[in-house]
PDB file of N, CA, C and O in Angstrom:
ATOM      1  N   UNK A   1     115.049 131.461 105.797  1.00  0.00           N
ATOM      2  CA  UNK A   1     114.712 132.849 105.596  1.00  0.00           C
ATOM      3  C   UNK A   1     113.304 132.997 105.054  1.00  0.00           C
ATOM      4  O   UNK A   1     112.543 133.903 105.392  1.00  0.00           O
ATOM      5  N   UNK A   2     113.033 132.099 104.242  1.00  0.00           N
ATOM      6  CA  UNK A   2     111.405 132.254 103.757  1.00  0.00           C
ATOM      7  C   UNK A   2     110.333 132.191 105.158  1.00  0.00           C
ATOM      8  O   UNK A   2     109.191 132.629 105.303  1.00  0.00           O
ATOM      9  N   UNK A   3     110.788 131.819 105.623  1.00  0.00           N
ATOM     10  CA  UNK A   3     109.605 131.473 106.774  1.00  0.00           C
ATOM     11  C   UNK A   3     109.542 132.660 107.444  1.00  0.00           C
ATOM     12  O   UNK A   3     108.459 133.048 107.884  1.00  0.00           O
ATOM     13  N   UNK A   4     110.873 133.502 107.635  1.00  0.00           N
ATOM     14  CA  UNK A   4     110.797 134.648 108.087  1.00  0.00           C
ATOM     15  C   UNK A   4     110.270 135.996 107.533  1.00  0.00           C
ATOM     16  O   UNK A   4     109.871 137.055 108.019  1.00  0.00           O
ATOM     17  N   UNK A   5     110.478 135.392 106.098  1.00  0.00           N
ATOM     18  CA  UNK A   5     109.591 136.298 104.910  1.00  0.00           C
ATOM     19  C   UNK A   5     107.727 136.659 105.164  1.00  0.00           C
ATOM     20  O   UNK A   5     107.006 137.649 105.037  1.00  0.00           O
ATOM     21  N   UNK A   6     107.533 135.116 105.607  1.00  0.00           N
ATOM     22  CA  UNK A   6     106.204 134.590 105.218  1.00  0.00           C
ATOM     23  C   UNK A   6     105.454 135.413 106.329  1.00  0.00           C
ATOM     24  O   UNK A   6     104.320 135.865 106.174  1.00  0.00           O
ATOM     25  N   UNK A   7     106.218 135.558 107.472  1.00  0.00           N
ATOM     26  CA  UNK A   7     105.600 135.691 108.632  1.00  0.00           C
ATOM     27  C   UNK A   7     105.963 137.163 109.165  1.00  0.00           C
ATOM     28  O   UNK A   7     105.779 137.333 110.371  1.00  0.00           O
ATOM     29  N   UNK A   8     106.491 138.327 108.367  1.00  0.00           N
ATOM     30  CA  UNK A   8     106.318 139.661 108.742  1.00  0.00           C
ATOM     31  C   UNK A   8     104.643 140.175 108.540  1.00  0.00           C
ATOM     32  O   UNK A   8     103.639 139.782 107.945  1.00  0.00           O
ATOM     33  N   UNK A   9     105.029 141.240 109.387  1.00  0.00           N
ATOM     34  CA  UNK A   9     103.414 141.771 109.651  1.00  0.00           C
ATOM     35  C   UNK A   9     103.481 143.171 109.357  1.00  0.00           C
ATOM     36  O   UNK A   9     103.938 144.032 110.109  1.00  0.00           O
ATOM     37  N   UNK A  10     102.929 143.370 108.058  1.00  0.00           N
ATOM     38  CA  UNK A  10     103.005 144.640 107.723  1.00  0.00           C
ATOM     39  C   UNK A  10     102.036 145.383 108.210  1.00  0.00           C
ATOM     40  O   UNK A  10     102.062 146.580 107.924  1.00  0.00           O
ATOM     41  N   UNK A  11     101.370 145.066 108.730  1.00  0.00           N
ATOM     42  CA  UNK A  11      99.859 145.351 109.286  1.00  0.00           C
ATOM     43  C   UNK A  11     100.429 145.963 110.818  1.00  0.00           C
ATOM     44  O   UNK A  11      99.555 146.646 111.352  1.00  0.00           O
ATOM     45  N   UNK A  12     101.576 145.872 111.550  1.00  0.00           N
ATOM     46  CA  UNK A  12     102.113 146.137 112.469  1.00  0.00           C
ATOM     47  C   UNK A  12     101.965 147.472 112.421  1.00  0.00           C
ATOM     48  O   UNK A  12     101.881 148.096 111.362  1.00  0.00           O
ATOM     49  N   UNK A  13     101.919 148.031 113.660  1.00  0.00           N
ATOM     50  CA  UNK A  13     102.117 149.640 114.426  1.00  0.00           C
ATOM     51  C   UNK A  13     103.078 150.482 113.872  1.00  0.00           C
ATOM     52  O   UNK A  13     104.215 150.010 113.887  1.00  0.00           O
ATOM     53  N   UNK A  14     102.942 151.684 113.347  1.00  0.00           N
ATOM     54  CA  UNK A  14     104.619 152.251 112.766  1.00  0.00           C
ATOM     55  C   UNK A  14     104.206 153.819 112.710  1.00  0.00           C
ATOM     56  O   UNK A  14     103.141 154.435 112.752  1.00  0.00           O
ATOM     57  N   UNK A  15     105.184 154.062 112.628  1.00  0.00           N
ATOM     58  CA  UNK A  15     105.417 155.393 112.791  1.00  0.00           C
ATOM     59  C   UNK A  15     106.604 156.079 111.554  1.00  0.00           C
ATOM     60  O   UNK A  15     107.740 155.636 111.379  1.00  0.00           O
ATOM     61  N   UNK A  16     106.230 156.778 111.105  1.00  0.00           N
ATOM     62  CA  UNK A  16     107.451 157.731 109.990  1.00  0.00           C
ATOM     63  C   UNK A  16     107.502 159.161 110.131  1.00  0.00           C
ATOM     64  O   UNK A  16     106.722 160.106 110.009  1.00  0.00           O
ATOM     65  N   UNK A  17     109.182 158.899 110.555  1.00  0.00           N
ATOM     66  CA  UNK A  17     109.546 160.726 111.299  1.00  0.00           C
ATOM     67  C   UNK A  17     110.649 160.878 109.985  1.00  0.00           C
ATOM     68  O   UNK A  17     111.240 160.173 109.167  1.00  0.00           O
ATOM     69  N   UNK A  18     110.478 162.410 110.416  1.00  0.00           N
ATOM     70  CA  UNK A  18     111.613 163.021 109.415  1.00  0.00           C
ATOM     71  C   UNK A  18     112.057 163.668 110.170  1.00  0.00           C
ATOM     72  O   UNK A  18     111.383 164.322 110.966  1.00  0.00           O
ATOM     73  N   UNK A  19     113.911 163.659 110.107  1.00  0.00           N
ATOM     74  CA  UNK A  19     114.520 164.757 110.440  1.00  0.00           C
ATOM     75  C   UNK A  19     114.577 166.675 109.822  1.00  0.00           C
ATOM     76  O   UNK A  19     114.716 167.167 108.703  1.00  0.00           O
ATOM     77  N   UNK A  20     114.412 167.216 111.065  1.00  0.00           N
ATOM     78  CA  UNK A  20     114.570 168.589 110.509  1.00  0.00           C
ATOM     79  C   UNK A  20     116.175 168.749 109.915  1.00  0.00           C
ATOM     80  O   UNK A  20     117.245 168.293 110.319  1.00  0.00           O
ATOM     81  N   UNK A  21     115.818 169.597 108.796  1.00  0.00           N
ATOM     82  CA  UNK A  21     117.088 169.452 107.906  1.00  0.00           C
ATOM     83  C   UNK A  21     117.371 170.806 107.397  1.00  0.00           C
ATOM     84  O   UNK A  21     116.508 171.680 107.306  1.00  0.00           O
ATOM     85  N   UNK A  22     118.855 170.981 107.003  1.00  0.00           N
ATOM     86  CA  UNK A  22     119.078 172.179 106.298  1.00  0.00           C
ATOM     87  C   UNK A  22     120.205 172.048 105.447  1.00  0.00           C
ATOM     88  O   UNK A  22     121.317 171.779 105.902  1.00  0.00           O
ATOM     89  N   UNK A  23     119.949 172.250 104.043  1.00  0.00           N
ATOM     90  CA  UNK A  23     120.476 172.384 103.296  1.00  0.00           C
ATOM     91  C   UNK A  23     120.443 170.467 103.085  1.00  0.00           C
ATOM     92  O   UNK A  23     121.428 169.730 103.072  1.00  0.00           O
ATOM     93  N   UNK A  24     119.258 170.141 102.969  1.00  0.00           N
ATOM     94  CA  UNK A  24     118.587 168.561 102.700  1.00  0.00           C
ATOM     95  C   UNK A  24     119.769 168.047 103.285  1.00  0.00           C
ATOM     96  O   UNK A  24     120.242 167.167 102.567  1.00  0.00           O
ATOM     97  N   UNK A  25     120.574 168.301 104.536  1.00  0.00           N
ATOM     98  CA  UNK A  25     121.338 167.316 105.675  1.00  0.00           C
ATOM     99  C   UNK A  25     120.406 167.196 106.785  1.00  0.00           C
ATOM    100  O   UNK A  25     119.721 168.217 106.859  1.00  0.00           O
ATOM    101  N   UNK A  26     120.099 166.269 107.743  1.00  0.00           N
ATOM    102  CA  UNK A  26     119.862 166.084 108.546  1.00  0.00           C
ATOM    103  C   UNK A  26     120.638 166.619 109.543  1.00  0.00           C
ATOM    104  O   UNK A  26     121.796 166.351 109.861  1.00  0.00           O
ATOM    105  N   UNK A  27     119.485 167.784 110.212  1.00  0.00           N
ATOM    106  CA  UNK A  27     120.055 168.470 111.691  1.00  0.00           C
ATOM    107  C   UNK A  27     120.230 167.415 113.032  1.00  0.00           C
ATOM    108  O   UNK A  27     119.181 167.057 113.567  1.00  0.00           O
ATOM    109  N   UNK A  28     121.451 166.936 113.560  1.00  0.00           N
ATOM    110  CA  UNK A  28     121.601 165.949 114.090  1.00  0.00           C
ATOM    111  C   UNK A  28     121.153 167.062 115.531  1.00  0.00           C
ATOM    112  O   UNK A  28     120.027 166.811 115.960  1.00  0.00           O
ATOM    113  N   UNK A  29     121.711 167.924 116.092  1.00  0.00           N
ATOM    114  CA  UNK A  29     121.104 168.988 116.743  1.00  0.00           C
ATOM    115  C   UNK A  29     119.582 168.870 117.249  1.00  0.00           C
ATOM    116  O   UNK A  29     119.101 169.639 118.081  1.00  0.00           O
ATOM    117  N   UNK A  30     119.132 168.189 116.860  1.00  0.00           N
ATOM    118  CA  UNK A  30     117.256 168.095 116.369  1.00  0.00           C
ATOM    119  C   UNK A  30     116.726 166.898 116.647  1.00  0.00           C
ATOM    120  O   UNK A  30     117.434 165.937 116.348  1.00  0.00           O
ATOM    121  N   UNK A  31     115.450 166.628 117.243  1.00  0.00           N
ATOM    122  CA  UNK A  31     114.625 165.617 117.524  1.00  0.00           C
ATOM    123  C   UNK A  31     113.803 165.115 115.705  1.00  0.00           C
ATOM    124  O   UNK A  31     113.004 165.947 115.274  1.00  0.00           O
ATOM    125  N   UNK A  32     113.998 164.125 115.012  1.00  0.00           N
ATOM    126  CA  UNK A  32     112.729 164.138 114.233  1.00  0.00           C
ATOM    127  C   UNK A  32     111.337 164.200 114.560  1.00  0.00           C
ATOM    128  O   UNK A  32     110.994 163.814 115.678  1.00  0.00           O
ATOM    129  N   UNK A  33     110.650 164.545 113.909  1.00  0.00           N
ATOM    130  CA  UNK A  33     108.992 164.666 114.297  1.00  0.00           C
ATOM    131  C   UNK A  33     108.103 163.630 113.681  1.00  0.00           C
ATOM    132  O   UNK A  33     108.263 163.352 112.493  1.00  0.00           O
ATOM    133  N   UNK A  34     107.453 163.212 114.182  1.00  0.00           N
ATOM    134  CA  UNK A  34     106.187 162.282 113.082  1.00  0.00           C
ATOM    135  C   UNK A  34     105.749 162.944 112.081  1.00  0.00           C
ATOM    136  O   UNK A  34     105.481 164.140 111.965  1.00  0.00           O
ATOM    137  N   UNK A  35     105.684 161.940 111.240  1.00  0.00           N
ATOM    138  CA  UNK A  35     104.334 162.384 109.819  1.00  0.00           C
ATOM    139  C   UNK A  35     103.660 161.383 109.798  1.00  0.00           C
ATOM    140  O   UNK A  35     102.620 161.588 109.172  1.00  0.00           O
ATOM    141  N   UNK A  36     103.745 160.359 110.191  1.00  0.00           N
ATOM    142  CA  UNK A  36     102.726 159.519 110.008  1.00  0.00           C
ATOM    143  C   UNK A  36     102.327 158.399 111.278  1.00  0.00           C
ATOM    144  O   UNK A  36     103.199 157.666 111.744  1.00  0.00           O
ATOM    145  N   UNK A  37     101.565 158.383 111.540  1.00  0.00           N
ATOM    146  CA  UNK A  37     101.067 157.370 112.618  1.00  0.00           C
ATOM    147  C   UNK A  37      99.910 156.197 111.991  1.00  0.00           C
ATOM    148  O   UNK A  37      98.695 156.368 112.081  1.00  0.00           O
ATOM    149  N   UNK A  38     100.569 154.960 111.333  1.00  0.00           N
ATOM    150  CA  UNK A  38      99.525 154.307 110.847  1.00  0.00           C
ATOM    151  C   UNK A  38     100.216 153.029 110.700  1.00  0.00           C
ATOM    152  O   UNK A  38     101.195 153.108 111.443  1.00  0.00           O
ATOM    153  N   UNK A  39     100.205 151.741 110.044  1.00  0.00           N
ATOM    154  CA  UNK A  39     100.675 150.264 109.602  1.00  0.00           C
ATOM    155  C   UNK A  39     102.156 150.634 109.302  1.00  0.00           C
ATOM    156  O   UNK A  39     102.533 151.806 109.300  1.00  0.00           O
ATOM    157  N   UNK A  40     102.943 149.624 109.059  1.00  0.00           N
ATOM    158  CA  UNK A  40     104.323 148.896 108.675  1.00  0.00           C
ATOM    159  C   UNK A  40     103.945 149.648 106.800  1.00  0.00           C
ATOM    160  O   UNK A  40     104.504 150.537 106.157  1.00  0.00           O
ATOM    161  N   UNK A  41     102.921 148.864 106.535  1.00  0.00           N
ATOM    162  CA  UNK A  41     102.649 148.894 105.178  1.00  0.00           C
ATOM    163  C   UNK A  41     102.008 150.447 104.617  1.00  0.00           C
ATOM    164  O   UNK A  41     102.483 150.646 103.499  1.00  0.00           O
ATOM    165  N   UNK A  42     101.416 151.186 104.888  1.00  0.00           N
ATOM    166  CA  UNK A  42     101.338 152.557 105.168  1.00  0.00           C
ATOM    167  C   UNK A  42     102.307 153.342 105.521  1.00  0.00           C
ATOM    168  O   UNK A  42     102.484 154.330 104.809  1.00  0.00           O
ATOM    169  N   UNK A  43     102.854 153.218 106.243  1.00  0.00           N
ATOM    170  CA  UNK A  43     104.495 154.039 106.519  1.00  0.00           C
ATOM    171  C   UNK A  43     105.187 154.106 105.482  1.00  0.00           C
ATOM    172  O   UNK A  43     105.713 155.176 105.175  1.00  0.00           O
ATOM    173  N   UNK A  44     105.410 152.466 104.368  1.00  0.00           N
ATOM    174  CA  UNK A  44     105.949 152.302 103.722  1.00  0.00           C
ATOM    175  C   UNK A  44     105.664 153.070 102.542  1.00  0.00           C
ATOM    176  O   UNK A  44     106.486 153.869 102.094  1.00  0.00           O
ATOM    177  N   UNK A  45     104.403 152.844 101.950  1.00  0.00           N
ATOM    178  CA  UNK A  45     104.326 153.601 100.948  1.00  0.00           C
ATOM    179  C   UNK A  45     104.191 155.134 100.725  1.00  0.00           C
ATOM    180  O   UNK A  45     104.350 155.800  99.702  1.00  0.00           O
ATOM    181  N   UNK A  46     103.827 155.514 102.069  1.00  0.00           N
ATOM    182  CA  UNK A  46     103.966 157.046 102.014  1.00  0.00           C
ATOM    183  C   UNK A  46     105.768 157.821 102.530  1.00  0.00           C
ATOM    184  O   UNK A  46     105.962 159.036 102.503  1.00  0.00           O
ATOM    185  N   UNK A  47     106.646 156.995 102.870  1.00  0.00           N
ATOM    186  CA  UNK A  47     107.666 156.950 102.585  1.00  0.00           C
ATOM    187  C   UNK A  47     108.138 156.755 101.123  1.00  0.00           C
ATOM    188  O   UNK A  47     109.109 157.447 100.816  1.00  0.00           O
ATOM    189  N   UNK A  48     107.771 156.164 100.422  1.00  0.00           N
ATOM    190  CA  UNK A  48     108.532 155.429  98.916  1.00  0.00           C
ATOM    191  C   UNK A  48     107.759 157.354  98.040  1.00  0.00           C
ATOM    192  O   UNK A  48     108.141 158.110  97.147  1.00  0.00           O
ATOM    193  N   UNK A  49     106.771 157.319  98.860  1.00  0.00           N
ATOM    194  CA  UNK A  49     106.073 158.479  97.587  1.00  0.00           C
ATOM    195  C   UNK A  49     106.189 159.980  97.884  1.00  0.00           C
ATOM    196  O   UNK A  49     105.584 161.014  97.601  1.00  0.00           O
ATOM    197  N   UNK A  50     107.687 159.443  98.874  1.00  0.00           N
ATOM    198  CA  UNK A  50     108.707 161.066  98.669  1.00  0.00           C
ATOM    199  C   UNK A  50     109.935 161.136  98.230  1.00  0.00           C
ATOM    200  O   UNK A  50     110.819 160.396  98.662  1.00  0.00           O
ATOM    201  N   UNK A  51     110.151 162.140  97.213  1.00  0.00           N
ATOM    202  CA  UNK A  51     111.184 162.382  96.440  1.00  0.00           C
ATOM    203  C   UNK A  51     112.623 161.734  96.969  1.00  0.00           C
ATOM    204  O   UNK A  51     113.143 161.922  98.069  1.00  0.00           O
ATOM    205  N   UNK A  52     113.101 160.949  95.912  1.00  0.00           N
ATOM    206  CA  UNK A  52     113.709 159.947  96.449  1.00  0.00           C
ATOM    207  C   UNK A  52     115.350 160.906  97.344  1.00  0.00           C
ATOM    208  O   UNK A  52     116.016 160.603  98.334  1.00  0.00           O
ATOM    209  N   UNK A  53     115.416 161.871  96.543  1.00  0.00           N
ATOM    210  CA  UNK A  53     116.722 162.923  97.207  1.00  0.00           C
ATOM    211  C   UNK A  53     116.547 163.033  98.761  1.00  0.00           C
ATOM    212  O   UNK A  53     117.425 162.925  99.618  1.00  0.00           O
ATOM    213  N   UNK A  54     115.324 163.254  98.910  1.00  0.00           N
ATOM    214  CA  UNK A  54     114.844 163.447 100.421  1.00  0.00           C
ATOM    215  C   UNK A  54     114.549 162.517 101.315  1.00  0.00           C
ATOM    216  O   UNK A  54     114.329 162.900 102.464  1.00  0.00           O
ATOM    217  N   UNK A  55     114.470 160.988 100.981  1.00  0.00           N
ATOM    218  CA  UNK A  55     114.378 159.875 101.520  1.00  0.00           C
ATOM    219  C   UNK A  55     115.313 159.867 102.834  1.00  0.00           C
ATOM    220  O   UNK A  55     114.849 159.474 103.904  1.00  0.00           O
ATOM    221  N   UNK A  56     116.482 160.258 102.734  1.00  0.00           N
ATOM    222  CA  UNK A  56     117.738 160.114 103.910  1.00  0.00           C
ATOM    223  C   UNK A  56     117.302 160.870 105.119  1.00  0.00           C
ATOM    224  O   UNK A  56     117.923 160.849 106.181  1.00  0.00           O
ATOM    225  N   UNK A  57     115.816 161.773 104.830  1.00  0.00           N
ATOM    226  CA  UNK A  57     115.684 162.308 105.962  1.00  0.00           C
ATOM    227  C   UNK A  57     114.479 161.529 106.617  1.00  0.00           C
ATOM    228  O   UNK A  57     113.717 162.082 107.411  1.00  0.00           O
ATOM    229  N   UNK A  58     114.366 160.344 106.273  1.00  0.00           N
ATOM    230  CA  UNK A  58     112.788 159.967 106.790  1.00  0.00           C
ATOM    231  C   UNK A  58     113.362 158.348 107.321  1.00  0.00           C
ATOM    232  O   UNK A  58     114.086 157.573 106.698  1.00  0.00           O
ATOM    233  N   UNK A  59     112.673 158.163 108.855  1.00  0.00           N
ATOM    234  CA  UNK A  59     112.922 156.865 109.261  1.00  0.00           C
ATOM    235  C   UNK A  59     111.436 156.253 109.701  1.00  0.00           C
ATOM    236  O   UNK A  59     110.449 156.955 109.923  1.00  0.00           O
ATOM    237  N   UNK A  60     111.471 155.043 109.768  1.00  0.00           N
ATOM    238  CA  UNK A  60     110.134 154.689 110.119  1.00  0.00           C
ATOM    239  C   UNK A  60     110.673 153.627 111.769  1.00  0.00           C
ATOM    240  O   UNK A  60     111.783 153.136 111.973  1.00  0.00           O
ATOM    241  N   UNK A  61     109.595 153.574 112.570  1.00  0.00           N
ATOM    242  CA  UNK A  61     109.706 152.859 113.584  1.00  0.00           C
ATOM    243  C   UNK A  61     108.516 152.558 114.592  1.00  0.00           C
ATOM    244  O   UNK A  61     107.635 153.270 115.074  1.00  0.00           O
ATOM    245  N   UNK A  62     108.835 151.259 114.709  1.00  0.00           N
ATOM    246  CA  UNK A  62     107.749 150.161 114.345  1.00  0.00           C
ATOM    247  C   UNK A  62     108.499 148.825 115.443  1.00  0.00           C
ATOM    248  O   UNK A  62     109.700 148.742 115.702  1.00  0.00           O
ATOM    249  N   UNK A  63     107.267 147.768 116.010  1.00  0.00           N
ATOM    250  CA  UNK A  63     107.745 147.057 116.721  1.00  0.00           C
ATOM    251  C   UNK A  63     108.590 145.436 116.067  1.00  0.00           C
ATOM    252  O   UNK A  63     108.234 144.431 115.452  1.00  0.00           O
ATOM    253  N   UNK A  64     109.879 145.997 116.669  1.00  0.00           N
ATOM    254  CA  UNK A  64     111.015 144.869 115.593  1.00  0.00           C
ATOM    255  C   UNK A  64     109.928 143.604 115.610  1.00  0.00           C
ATOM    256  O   UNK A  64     108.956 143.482 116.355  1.00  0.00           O
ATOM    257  N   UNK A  65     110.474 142.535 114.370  1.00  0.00           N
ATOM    258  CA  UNK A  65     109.951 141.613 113.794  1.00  0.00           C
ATOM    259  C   UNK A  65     111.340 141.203 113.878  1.00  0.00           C
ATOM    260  O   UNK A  65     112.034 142.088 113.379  1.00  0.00           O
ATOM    261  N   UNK A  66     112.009 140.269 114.284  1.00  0.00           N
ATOM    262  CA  UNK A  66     113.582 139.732 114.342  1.00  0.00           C
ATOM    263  C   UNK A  66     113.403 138.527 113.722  1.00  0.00           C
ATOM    264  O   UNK A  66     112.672 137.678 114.232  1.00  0.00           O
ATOM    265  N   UNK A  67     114.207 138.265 112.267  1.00  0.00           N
ATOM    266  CA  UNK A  67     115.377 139.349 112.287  1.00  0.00           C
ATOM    267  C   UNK A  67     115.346 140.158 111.519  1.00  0.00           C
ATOM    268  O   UNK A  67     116.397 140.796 111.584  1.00  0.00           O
ATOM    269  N   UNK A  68     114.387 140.706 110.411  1.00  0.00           N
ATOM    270  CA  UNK A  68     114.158 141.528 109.160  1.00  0.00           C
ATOM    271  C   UNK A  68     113.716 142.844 109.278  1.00  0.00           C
ATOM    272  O   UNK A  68     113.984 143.751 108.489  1.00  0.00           O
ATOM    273  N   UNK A  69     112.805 142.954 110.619  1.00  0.00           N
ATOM    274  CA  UNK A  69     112.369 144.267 111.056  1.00  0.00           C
ATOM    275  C   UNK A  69     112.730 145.199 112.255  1.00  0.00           C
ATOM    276  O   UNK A  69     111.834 145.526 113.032  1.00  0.00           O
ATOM    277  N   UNK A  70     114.219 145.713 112.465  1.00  0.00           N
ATOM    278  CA  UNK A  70     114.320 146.064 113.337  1.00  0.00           C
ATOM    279  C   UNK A  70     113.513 147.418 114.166  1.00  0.00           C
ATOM    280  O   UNK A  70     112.626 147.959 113.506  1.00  0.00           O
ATOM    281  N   UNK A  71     113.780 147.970 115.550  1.00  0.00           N
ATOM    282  CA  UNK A  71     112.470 148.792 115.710  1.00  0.00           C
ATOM    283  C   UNK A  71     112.595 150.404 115.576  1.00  0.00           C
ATOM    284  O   UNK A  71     111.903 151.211 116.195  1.00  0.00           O
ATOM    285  N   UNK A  72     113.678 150.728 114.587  1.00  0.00           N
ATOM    286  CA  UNK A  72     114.346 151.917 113.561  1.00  0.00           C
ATOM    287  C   UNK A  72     114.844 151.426 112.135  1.00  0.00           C
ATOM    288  O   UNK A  72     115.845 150.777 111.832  1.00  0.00           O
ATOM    289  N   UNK A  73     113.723 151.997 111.285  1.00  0.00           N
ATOM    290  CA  UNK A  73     114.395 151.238 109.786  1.00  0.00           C
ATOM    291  C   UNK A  73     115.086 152.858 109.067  1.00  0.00           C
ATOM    292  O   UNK A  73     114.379 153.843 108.850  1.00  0.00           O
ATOM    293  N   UNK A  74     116.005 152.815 108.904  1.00  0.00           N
ATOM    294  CA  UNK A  74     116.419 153.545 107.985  1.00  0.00           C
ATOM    295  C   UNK A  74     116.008 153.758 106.623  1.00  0.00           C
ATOM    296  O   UNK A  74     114.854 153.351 106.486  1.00  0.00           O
ATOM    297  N   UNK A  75     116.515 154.260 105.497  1.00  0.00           N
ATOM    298  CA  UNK A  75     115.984 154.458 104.503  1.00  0.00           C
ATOM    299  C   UNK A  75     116.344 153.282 103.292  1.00  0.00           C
ATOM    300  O   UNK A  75     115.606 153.082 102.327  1.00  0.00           O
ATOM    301  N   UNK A  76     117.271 152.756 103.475  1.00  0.00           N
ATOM    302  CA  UNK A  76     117.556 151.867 102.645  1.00  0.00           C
ATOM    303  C   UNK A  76     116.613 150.811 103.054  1.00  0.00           C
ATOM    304  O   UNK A  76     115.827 150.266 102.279  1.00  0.00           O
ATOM    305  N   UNK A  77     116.750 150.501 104.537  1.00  0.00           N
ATOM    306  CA  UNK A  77     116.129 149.015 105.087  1.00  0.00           C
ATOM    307  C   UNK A  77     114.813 149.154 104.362  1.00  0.00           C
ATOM    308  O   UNK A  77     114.171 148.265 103.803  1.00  0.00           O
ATOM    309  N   UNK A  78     114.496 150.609 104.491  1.00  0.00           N
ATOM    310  CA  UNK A  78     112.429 150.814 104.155  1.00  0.00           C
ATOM    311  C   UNK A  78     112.610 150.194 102.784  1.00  0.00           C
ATOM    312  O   UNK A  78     111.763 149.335 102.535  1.00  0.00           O
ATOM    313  N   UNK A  79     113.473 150.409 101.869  1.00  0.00           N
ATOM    314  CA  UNK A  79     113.356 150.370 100.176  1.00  0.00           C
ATOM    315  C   UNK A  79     113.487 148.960 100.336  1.00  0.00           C
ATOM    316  O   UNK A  79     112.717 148.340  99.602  1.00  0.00           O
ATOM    317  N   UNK A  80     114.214 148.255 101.059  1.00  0.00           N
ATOM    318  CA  UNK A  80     114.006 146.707 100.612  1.00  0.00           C
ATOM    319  C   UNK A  80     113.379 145.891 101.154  1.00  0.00           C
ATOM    320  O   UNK A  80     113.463 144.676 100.972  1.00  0.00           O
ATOM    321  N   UNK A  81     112.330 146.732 102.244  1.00  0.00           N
ATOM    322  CA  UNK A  81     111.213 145.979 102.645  1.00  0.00           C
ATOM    323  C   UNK A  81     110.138 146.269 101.580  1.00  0.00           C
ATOM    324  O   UNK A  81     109.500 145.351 101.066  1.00  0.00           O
ATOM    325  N   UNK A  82     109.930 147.699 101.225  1.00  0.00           N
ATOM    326  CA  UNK A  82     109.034 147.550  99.881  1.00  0.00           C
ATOM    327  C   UNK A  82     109.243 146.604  98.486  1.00  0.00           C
ATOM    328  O   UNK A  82     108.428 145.934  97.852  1.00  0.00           O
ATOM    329  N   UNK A  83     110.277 146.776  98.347  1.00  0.00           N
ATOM    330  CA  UNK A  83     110.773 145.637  97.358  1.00  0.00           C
ATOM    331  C   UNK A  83     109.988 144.368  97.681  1.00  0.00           C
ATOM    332  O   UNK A  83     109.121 143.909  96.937  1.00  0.00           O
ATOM    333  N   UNK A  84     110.417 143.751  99.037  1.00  0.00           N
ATOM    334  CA  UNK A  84     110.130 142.486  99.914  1.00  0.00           C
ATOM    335  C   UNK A  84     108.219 142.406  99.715  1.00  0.00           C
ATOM    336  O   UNK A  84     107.610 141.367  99.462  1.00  0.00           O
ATOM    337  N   UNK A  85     107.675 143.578  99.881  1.00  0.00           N
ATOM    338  CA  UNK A  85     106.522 143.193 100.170  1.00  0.00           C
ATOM    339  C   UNK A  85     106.016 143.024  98.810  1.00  0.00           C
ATOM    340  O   UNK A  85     105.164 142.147  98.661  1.00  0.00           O
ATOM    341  N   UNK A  86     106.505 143.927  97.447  1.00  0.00           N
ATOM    342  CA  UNK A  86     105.961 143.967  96.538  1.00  0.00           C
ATOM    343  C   UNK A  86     105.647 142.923  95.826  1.00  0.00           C
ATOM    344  O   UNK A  86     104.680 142.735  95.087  1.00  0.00           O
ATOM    345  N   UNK A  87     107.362 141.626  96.354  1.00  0.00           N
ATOM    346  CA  UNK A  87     107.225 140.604  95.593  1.00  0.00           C
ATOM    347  C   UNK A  87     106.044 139.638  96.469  1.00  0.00           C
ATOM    348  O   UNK A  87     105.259 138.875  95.906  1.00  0.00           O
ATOM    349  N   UNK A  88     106.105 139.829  97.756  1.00  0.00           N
ATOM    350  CA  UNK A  88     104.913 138.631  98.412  1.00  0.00           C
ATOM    351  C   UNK A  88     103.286 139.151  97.851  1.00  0.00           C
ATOM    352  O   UNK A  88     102.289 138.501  98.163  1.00  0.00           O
TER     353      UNK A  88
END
């Protein structure tokens, strides 16, 4: 697993959409939209530096890194790739 650690690329292509929401649920009804078009590592932190209640509406996607980066991260996956990167 370290080797697989060693060798993610946060520097990778990514994208972070949010679902349109009401009543802070995600409108499944609904396409998400981009907010961000920039790095793995950029996605990430401008994901982490929204209110964490509202996190469930934001996904990032990005070209999989197998097996740690698939190419839709949900909101949890994002928190323990920041974790992941914080410690490398």
């Amino acid at each position: 697993m370290s080797d697989d650690i060693s060798q993610l690329n946060f520097g990778a292509s990514a994208r972070l959409y949010k679902w349109p929401s009401l009543g802070n649920a995600r409108r499944e009804d609904r396409m998400p939209y981009m907010v961000a078009d920039a790095t793995l590592d950029e996605c990430i932190r401008e994901f982490m530096a929204k209110p964490e209640k509202t996190r469930h509406l934001y996904e990032i996607r990005t070209v999989p890194q197998a097996p740690l980066v698939p190419e839709i991260l949900s909101p949890e996956h994002i928190v323990e790739l920041s974790r992941l990167r914080d410690f490398l």
